[in-house]
C-alpha positions as CSV (number, residue, x, y, z in Angstrom):
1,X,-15.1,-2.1,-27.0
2,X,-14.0,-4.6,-24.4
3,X,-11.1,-2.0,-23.0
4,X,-14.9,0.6,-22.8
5,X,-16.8,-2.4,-21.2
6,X,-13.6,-3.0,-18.3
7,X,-13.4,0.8,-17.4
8,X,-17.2,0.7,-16.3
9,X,-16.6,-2.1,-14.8
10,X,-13.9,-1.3,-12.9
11,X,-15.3,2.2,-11.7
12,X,-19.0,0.1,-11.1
13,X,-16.4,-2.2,-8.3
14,X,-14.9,0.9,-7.1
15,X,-18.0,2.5,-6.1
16,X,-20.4,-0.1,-5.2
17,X,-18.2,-3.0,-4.2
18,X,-19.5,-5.3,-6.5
19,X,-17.3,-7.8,-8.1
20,X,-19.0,-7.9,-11.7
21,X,-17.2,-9.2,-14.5
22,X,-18.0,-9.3,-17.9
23,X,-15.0,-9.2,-19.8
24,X,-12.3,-11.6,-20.8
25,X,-9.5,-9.2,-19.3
26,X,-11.2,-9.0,-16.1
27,X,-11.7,-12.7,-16.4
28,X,-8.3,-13.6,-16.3
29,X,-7.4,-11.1,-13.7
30,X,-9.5,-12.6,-11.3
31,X,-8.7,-16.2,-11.5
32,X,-5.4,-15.4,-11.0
33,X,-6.5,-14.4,-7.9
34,X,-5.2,-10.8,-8.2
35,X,-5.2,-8.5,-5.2
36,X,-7.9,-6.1,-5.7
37,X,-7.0,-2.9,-5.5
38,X,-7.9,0.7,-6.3
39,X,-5.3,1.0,-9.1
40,X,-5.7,1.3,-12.7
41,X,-5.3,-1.2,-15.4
42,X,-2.7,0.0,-18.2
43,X,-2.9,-2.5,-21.4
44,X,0.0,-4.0,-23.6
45,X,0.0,-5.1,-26.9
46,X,-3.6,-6.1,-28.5
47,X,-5.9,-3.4,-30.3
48,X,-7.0,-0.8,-28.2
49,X,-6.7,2.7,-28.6
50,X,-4.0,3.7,-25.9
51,X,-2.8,0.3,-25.2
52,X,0.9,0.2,-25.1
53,X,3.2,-1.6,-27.7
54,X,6.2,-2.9,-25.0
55,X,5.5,-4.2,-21.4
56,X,8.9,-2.2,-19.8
57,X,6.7,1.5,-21.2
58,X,3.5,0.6,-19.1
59,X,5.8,-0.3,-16.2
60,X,7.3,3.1,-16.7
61,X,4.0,4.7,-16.6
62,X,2.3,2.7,-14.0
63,X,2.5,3.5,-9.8
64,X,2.1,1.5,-6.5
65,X,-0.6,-0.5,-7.0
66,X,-1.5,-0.7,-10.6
67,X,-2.3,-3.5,-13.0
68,X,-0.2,-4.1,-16.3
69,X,-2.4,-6.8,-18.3
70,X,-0.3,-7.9,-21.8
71,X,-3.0,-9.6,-24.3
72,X,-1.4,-12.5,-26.3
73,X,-2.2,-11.0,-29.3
74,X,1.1,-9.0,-29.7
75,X,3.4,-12.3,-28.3
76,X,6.1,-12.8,-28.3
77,X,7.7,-9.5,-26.3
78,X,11.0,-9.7,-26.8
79,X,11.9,-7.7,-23.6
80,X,14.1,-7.7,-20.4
81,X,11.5,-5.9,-18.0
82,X,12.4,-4.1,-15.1
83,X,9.9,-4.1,-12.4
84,X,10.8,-1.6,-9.6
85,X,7.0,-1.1,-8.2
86,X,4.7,-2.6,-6.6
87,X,2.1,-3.8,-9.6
88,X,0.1,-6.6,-10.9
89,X,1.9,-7.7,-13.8
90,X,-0.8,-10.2,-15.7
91,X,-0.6,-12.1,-18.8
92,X,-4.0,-13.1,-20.9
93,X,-2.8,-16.7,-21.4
94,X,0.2,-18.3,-20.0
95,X,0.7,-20.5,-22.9
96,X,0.0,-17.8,-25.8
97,X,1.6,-14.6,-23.5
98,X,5.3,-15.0,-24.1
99,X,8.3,-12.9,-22.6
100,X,11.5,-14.4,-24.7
101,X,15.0,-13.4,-23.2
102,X,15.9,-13.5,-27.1
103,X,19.3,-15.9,-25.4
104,X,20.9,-13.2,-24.3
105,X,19.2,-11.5,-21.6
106,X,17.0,-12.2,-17.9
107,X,13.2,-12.1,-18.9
108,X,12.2,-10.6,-15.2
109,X,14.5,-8.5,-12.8
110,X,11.8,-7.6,-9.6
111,X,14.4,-4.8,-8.2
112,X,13.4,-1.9,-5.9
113,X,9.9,-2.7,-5.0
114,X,8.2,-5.3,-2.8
115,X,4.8,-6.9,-3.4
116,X,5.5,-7.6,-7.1
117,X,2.7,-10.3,-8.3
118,X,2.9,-12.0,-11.4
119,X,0.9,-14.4,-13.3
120,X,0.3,-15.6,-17.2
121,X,3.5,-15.5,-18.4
122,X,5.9,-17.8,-20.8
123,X,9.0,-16.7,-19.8
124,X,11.7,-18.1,-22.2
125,X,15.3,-18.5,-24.0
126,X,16.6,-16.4,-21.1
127,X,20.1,-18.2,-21.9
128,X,23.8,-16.9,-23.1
129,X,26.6,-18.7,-23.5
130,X,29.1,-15.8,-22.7
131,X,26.8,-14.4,-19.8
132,X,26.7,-16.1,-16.8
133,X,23.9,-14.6,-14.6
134,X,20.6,-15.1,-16.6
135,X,17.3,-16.2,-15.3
136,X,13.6,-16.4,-16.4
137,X,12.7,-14.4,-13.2
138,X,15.4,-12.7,-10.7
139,X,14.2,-11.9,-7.3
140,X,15.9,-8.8,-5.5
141,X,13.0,-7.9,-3.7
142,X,10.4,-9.2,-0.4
143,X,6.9,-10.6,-0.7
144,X,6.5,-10.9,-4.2
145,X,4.1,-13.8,-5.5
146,X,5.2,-15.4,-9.0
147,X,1.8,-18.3,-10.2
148,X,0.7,-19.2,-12.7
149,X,3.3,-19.3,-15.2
150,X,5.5,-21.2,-17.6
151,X,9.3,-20.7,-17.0
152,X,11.4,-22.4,-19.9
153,X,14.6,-22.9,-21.4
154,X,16.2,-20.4,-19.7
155,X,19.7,-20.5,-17.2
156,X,18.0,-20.4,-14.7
157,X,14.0,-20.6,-14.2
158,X,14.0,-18.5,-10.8
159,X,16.8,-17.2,-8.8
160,X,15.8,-15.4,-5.4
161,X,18.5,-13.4,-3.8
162,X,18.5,-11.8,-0.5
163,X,15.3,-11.7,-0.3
164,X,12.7,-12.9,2.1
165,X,8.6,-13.5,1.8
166,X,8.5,-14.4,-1.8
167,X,5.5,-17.4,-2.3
168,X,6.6,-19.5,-5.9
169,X,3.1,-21.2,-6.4
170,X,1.4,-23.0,-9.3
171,X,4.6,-22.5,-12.1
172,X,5.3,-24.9,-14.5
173,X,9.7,-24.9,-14.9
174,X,10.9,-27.0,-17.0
175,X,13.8,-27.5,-19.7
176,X,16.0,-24.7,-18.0
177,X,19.8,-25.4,-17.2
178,X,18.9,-25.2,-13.4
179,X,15.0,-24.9,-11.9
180,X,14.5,-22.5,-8.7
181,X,17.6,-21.1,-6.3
182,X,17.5,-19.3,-3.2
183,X,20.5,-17.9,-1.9
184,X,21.1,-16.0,0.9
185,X,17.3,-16.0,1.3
186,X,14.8,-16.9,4.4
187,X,11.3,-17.2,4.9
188,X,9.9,-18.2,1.2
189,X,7.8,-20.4,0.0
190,X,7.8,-23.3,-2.7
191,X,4.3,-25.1,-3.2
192,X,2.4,-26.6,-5.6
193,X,4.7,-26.0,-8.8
194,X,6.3,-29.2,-11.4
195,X,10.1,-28.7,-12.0
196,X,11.4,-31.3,-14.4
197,X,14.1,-31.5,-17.0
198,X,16.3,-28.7,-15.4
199,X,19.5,-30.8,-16.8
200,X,22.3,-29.1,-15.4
201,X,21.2,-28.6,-11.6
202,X,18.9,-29.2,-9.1
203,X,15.0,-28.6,-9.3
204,X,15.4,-26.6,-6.2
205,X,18.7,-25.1,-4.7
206,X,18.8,-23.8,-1.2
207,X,22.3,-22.4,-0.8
208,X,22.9,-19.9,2.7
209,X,19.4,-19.7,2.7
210,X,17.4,-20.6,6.0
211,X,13.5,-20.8,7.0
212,X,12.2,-21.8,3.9
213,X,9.0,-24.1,2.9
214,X,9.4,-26.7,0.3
215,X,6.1,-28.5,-0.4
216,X,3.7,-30.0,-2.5
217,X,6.0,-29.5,-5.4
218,X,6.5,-32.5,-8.2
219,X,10.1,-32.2,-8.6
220,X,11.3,-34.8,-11.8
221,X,13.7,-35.8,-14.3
222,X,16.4,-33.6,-12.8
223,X,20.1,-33.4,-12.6
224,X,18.8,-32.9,-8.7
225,X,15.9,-33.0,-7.0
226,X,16.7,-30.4,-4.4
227,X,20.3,-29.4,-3.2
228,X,20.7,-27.8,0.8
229,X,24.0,-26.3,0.8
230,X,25.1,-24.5,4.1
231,X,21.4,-24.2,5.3
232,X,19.3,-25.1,8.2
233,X,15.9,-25.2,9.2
234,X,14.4,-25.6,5.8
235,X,11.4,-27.8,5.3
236,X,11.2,-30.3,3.0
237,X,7.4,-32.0,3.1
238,X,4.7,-33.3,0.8
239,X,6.8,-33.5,-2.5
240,X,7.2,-35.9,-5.1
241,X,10.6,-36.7,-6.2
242,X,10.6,-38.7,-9.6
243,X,13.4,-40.3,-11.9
244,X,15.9,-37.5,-10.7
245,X,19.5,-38.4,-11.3
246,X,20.1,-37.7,-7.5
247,X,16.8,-37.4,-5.5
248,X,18.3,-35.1,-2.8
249,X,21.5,-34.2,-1.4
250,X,22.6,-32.0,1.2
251,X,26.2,-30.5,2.8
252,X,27.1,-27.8,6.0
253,X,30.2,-26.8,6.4
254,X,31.4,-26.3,10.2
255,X,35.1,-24.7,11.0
256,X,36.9,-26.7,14.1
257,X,38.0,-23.3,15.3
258,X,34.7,-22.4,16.3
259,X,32.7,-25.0,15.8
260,X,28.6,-25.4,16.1
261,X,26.3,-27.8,15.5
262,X,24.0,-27.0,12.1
263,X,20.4,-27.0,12.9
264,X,18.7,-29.7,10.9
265,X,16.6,-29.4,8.2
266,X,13.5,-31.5,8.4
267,X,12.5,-34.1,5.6
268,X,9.2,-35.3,5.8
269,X,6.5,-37.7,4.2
270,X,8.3,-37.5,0.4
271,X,7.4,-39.5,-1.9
272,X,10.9,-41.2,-3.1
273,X,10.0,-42.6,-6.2
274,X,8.9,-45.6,-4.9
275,X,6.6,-46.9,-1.9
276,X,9.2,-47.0,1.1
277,X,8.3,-49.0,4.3
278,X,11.4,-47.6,6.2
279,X,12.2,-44.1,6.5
280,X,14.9,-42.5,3.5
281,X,17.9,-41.9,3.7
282,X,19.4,-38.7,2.6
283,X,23.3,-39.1,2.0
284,X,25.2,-35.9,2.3
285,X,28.0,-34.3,4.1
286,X,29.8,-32.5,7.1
287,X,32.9,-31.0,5.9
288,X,34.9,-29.7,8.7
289,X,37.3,-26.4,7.8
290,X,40.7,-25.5,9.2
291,X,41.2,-22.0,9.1
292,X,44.8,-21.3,8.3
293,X,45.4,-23.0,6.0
294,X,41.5,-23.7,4.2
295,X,41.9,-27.6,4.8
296,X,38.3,-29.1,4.0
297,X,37.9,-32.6,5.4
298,X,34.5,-33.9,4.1
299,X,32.5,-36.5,6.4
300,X,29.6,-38.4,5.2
301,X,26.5,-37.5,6.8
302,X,22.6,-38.5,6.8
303,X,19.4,-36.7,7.0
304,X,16.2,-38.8,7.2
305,X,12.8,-38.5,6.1
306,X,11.2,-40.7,8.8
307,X,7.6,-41.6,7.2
308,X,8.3,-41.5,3.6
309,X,4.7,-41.3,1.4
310,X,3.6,-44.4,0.2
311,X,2.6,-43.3,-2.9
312,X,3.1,-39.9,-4.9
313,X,0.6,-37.0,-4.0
314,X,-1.7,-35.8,-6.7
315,X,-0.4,-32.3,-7.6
């Protein structure tokens, strides 16, 4: 009956323009803030006549531009789901909608397609002790927008790779060996998420990855707060950093043979913890390289966050 009570809905919106919603579906689709578009809506899991039992068949069967939305009902999936279009991929509830890697296997591999959005989600025991490259969500792609979700116990909560655009907002990541990396990625954004208990890593690592915004995040009870590794003009603004082993640490490397000066990545009104009076220091490094042979001589370094927040930003 609700499925029935959607469709009209959905063709009422198409035709009139109104934005009427009625339904719980619909409901969660648009406080998650979901692009509208002229798409259809294929279901997972639940009761409804049609609806699909695994999330990776209505993938299959969807096209550019399309809505997947996966009722709790049928959680967990025990899935690794490929997403190589450009969809809506929406959870009912992101505390009762559960993707679970099963410890073996990435939860999310966005590969192939750009303008991914997803939203709703537990994403979970994406883990393996013989497998090295798992993650709750792996980024291959540009301008995808993950919110909304839970990302736990996994590897790795988020790795984006190569890959540009991509807006991380509104995610709860926590309990994973290591919270969000970018590498060899520019241009993305980091905002308004809590990363805590990632205890093996940093909450966020920026390796060979340049351009990026890192704000308004609550970053806590890590191995690292965030880690810059051979990166420049990053921004690091607006964030709390709370009880983390090491709050932030940084290194560039620079070869003598041709050597230039890193652009600086900017630190700015953190909260450290603590209310600071004087600006922070961040300790890192320069390590200078000698080609032939590979002869890394490391330098200490500082960055400095000149007006360090007095106290920690409501988040």
């Amino acid at each position: 009956m609700r499925k029935n009570i959607i469709t009209v809905v959905g063709i009422t919106i198409l035709f009139l323009g109104t934005c009427i919603t009625p339904s719980v579906a619909i409901d969660n689709v648009k406080s998650k803030s979901v692009p509208i578009s002229n798409g259809n809506i294929l279901y997972v899991g639940g009761t409804g006549e049609g609806n699909y039992s695994k999330i990776q068949d209505a993938i299959n069967d969807a096209v550019d531009g399309d809505t997947v939305f996966v009722y709790a009902y049928s959680s967990p999936y025990y899935e690794y789901i490929r997403v190589n279009k450009s969809i809506n991929l929406i959870g009912e509830d992101k505390e009762t909608t559960i993707i679970d890697g099963g410890g073996e296997r990435t939860g999310v591999l966005i590969w192939g397609a750009d303008e991914v959005y997803i939203s709703g989600f537990t994403i979970q025991n994406c883990d393996s002790e013989i497998w090295s490259y798992i993650y709750g969500i792996r980024i291959y792609s540009d301008f995808n927008t993950i919110t909304g979700n839970i990302i736990t116990k996994n590897k790795v909560g988020i790795l984006i790779d190569t890959s540009k655009g991509n807006i991380i907002t509104g995610n709860t990541i926590s309990y994973n060996g290591g919270g969000v990396s970018l590498k060899f990625s520019n241009g993305n954004t980091i905002t308004g998420n809590t990363i805590s208990y990632n205890n093996n890593s940093n909450g966020i690592t920026i390796a060979n990855s340049h351009d990026n915004n890192i704000t308004g995040n609550t970053i806590s009870n890590n191995l690292g707060g965030v880690g810059v590794f051979d990166s420049e003009r990053n921004i690091i603004q607006k964030n709390n950093f709370l009880h983390n082993t090491r709050q932030a640490l940084f290194w560039h490397y620079i070869s003598l043979i041709n050597p230039e000066n890193p652009e600086r990545n900017i630190w700015n009104q953190n909260y450290w913890n603590r209310t600071r009076i004087l600006p922070k220091l961040i300790i890192g490094l320069i390590i200078l390289i000698y080609p032939i042979p590979i002869i890394p001589i490391p330098l200490p370094w500082l960055n400095i966050d000149w007006h360090p927040a007095l106290k920690p930003y409501d988040i």
